[in-house]
C-alpha positions in Angstrom: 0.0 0.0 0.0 1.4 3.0 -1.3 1.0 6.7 1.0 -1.9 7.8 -0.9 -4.0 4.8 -0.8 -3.0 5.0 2.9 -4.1 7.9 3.2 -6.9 7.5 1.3 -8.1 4.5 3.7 -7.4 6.5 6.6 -10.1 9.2 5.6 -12.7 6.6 4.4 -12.3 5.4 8.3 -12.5 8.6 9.9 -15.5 9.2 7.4 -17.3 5.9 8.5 -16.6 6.4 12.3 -17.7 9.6 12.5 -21.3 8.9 10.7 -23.9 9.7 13.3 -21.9 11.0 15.9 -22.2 14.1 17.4 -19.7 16.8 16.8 -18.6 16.6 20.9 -18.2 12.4 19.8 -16.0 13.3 17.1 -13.9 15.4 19.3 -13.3 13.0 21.8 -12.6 10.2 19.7 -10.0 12.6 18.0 -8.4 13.2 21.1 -8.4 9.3 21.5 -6.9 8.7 18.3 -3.8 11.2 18.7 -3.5 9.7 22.2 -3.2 6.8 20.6 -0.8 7.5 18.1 1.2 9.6 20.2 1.6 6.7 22.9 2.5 4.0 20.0 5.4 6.6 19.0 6.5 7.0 22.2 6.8 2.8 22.7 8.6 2.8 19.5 11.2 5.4 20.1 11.7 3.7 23.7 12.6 0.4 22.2 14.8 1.8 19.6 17.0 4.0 22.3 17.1 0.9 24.4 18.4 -1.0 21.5 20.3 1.4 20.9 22.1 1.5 24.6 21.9 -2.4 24.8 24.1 -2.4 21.4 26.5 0.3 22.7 26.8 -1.3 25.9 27.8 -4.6 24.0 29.9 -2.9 21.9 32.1 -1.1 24.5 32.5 -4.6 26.4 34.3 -6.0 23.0 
């Protein structure tokens, strides 16, 4: 999948979520969303600086 048919998917989601919800709904699951997001980015840049010390660590020992 290519970024434009990402993208594309992504906004026929938000599209079909957000049918018959009110526009406080929408808001919160927003916020829910980007807290999401935000959290799996943190998680991922976590376990690539601890990769990243565990490597260095094993390299200085050599």
């Amino acid at each position: 999948m290519n970024g434009c048919e990402l993208s594309l998917a992504v906004s026929a989601l938000a599209c079909a979520i957000a049918k018959g919800k009110s526009s406080q709904q929408i808001a919160l699951l927003a916020a829910f969303f980007t807290q999401l997001g935000d959290t799996l980015a943190t998680i991922d840049l976590t376990n690539v600086l601890n990769a990243q010390q565990c490597s260095d660590s094993e390299a200085s020992i050599k």
